[in-house]
C-alpha positions in Angstrom: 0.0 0.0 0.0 1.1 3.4 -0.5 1.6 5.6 2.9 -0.9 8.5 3.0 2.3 10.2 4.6 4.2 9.2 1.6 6.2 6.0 0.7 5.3 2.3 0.5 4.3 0.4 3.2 3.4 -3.6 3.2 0.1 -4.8 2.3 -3.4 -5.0 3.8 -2.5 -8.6 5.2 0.7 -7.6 6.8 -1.7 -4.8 8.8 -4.4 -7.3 9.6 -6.7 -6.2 7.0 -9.6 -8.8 5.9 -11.3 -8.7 2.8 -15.0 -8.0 2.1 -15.7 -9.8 5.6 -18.8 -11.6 6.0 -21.9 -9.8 8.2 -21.4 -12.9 10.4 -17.7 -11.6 11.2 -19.0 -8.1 11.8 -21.4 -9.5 14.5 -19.1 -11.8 15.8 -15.9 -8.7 16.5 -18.7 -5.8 16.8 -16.9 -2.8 15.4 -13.4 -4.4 15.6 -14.3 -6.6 12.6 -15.5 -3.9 10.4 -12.3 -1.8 11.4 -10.5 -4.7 10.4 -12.4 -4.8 6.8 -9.9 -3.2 4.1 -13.4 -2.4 2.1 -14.3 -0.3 4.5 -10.9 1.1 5.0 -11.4 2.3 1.6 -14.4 3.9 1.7 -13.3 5.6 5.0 -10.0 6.9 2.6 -11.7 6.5 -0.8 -10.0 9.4 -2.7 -6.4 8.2 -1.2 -7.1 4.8 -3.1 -8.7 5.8 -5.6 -5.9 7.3 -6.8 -3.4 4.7 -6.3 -5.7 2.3 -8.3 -5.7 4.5 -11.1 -1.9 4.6 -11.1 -1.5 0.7 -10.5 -3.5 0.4 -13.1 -2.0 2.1 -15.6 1.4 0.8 -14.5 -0.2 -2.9 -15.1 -1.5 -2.3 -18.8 1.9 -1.4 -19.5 3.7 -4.6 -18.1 1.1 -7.1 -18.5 -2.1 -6.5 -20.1 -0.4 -5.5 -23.2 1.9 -7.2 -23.6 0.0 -10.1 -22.9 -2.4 -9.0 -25.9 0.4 -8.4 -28.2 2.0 -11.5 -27.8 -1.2 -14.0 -28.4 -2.1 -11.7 -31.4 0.9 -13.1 -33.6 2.0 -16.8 -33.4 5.2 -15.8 -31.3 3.9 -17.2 -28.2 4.5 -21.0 -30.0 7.8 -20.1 -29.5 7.9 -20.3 -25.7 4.7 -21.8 -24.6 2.6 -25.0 -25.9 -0.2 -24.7 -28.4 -3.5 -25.6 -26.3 -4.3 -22.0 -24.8 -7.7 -23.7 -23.2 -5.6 -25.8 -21.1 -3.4 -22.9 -20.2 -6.5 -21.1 -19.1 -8.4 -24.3 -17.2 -4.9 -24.4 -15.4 -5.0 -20.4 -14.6 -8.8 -20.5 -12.9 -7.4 -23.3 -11.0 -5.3 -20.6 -9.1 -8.2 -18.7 -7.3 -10.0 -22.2 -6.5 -8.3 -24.1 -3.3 -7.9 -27.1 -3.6 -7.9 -29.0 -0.4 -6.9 -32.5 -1.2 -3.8 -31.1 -2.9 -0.5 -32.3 -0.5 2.5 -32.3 -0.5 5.9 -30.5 1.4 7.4 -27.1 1.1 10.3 -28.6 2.3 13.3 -28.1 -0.3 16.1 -30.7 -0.1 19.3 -29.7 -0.6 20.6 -29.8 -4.4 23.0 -32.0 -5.5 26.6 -31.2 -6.2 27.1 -28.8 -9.7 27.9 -31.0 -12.5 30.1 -29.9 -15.5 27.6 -30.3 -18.1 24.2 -28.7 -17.1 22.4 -31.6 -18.0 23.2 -33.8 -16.0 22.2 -31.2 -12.8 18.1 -30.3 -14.9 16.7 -33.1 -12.2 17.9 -31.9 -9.0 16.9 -28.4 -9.9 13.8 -28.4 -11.6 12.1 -30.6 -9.0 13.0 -27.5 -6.9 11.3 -25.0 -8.7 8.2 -27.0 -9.9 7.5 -28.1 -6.1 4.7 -25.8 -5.9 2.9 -25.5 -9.5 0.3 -28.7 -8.3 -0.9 -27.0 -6.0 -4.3 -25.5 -6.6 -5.1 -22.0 -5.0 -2.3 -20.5 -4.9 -3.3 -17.0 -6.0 -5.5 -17.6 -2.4 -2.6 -18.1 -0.5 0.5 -15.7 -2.2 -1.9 -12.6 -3.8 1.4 -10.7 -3.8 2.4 -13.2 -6.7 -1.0 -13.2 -8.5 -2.8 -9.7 -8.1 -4.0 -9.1 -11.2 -6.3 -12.6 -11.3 -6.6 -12.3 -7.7 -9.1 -9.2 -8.0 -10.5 -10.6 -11.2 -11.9 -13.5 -8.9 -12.6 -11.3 -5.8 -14.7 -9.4 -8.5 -16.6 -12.7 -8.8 -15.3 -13.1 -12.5 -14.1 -16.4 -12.0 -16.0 -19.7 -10.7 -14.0 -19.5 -7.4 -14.6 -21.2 -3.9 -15.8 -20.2 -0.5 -12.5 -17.6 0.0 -14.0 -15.1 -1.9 -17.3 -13.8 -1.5 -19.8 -12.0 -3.8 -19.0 -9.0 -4.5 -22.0 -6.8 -3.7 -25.0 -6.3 -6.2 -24.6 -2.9 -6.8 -21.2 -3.7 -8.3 -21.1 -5.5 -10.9 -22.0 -2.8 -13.4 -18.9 -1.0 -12.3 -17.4 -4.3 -12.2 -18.1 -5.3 -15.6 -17.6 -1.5 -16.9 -14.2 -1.7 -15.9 -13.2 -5.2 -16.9 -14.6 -4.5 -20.4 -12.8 -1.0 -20.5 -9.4 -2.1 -19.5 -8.9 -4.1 -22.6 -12.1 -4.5 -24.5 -12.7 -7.0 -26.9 -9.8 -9.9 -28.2 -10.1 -11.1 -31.4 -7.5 -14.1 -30.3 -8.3 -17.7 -30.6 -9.7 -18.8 -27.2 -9.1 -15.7 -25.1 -12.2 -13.7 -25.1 -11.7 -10.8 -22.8 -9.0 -10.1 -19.8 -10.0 -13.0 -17.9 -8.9 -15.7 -20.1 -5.6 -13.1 -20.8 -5.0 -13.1 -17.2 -5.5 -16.7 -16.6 -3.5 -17.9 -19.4 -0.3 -15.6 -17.8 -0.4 -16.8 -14.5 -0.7 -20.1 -15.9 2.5 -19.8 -18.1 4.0 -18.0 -15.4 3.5 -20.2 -12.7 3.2 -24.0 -14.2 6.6 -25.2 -16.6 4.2 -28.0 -18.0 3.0 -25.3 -20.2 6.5 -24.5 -21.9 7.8 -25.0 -24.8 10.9 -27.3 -25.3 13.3 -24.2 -25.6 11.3 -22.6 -23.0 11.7 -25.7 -20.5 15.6 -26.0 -21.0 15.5 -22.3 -19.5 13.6 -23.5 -16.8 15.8 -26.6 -15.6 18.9 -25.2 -15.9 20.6 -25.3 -12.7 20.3 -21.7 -11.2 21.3 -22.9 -8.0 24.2 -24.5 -8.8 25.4 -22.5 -11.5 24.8 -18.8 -10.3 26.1 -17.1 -7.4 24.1 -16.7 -4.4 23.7 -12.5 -4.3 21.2 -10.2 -2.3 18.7 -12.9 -3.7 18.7 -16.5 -4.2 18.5 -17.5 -8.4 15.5 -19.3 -9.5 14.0 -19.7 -12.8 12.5 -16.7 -12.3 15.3 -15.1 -13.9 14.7 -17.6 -17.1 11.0 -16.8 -17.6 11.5 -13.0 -17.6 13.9 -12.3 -20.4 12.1 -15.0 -22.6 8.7 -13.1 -22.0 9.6 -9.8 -22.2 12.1 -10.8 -25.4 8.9 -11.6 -27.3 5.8 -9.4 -25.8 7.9 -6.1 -25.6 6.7 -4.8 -22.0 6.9 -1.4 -21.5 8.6 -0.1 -17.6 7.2 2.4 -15.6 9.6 4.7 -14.0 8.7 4.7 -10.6 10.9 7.8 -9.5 10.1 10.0 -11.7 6.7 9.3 -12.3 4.2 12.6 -11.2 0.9 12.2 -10.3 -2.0 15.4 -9.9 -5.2 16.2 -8.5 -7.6 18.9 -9.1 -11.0 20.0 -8.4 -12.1 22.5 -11.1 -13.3 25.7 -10.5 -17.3 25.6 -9.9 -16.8 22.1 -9.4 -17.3 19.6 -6.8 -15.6 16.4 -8.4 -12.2 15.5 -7.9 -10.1 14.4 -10.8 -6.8 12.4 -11.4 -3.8 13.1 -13.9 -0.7 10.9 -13.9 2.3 11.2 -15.5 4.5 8.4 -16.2 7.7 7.8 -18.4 7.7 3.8 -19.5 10.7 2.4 -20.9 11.1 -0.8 -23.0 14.5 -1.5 -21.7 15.8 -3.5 -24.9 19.0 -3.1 -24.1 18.5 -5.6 -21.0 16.2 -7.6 -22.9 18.4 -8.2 -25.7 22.0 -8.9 -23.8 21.4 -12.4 -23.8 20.3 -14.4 -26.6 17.4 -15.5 -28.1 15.9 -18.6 -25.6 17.5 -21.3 -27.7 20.9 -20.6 -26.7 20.4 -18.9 -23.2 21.2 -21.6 -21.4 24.4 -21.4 -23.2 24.9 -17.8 -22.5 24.8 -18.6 -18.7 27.7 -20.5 -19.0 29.6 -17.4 -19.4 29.5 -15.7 -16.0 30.7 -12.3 -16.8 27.7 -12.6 -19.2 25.4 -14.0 -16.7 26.7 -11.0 -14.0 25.8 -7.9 -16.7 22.1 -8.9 -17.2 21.5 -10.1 -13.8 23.0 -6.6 -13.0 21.0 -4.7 -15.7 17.3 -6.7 -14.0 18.9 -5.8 -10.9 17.7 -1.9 -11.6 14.1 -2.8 -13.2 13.4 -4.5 -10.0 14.2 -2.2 -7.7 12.0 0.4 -9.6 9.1 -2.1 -9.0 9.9 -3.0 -5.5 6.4 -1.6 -4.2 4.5 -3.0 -7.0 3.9 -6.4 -6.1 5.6 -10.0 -7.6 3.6 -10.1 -10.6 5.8 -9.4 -13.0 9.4 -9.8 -12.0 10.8 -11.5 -8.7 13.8 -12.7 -7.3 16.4 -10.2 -9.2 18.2 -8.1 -7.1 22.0 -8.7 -7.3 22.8 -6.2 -4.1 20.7 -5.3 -1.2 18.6 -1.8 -0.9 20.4 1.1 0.2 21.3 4.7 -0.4 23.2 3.6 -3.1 20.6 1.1 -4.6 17.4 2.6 -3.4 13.9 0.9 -4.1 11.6 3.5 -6.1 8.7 5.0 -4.5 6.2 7.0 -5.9 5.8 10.6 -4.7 2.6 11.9 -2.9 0.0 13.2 -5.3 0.3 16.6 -5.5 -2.5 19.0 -5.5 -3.2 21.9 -8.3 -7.1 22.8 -7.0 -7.6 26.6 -7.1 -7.5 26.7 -3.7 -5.1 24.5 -2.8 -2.1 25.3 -0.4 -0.2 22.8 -1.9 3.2 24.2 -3.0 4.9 21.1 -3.5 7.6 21.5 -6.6 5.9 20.0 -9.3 8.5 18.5 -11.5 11.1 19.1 -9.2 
């Protein structure tokens, strides 16, 4: 969440925040559980949030959304991910249902000694970094990882289970206003609308059964084995970014220098909302390594490997606040003065009346 003081603060869980609470849990705390609803935290602060959801939202057509269209609407995708885009979506919905019978440990055993040729090390690792992909629900249990299909199915937009409730009559106009306006209509083959995007992303995202060959030799190579343990530990989150963003051209929102207004016109009574934000497709990142054929080969080279993994380093710290959606798992050295995590500076006022003097592009 962002601070109303200014600066980023952790999430509504890590404050004790429920979700759209049942009346039962209302009559069950008396006013403590309704303080403890975030809904009607943001009523209580609606403007505050308002306005970050317009930025967030913005910021997420930029790295996802669109790219997500972009890609399906050429046959690129083939490239990376399996043809059946039905099972990809059957096996996103499958996030935001729990399944209860699903076991298993979180346990990680320890990997096996690095061997010479990266083949012979793909078992060891990749049952590390597929331990969790059967397990159903998990944009229930991690919503940091999953936000975008998250609110889609607390927006009741998804066939979902008892952990999230229906939203409230008076809506789902809104609801369906907004889903419809934040992409519109696809013309792709099986995804109708930004539903079936989302849930074909988190899918890809989440699940390696859905890759490509080229795609799952990026995903077994031995990141723990064969890259140096930094600020974080390498996974093959680090293989599924560059191969996306390679091929669906995301666009990054500068964080820092992004400028955000508010205004109430004169004569008027409603406030309204203007950001401004700079997005950069950071090729030059993208394009260090090779195309995904021969990235595991380029990872070989460690003064290659150390350049891009320094490059992501800086994208990811620009989205530090912004959830795990996108990008995880990337910084090389640890936040400091030196290697500061963007935040976004407060909205600054331009009303009139304001006595807002803040420097506006300062």
């Amino acid at each position: 969440m962002e601070s109303k003081d200014g600066g980023s603060v952790e999430g509504p869980q890590a404050h004790s925040y429920l979700f759209n609470s049942s009346p039962e849990t209302f009559e069950e705390w008396g006013d403590d559980g309704r303080d403890e609803d975030f809904v009607e935290e943001v009523k209580e602060n609606f403007e505050h949030y308002y306005g970050l959801f317009i930025t967030r939202s913005l910021m997420d057509l930029a790295t996802i959304v669109a790219p997500m269209a972009r890609l399906l609407s050429s046959d690129l995708w083939k490239i990376a991910f399996k043809g059946d885009l039905e099972a990809a979506i059957a096996r996103g919905k499958r996030l935001v249902i729990f399944n209860e019978e699903a076991s298993g440990s979180d346990d990680e055993a320890e990997p096996d000694d690095a061997d010479d040729d990266i083949q012979g090390a793909i078992s060891s690792t990749s049952d590390l970094d597929n331990a969790h992909i059967d397990s159903d629900g998990d944009a229930i249990v991690d919503s940091d990882f999953f936000s975008l299909i998250w609110t889609l199915a607390a927006c009741g937009l998804y066939p979902v289970d008892s952990n999230f409730r229906p939203p409230p009559e008076g809506a789902k106009k809104f609801i369906k206003d907004w889903h419809n306006a934040l992409i519109g209509k696809l013309h792709i083959q099986h995804i109708k609308d930004l539903k079936d995007l989302m849930a074909v992303y988190y899918a890809w995202r989440h699940d390696q059964s859905l890759w490509s060959e080229a795609m799952q030799r990026i995903g077994k190579f031995p990141y723990r084995q064969r890259m140096p343990f930094l600020c974080d530990v390498p996974t093959s989150e680090i293989g599924f970014y560059p191969a996306f963003a390679q091929l669906a051209y995301p666009a990054h929102p500068n964080v820092r220098e992004t400028r955000r207004f508010r205004y109430v016109a004169e004569t008027k009574v409603t406030p309204m909302f203007i950001d401004v934000i700079a997005f950069d497709e950071c090729r030059y990142v993208h394009d260090w390594i090779s195309a995904m054929h021969l990235t595991p080969e380029d990872w070989k080279d460690l003064s290659a490997q150390m350049t891009f993994r320094f490059a992501l380093d800086g994208i990811a710290k620009d989205k530090r606040w912004f959830g795990s959606d996108f990008l995880f798992g990337c910084h090389v050295v640890g936040e400091s003065a030196d290697f500061p995590a963007s935040e976004l500076t407060l909205r600054n006022d331009l009303s009139p009346d304001s006595t807002d003097d803040g420097d506006v592009f300062d």
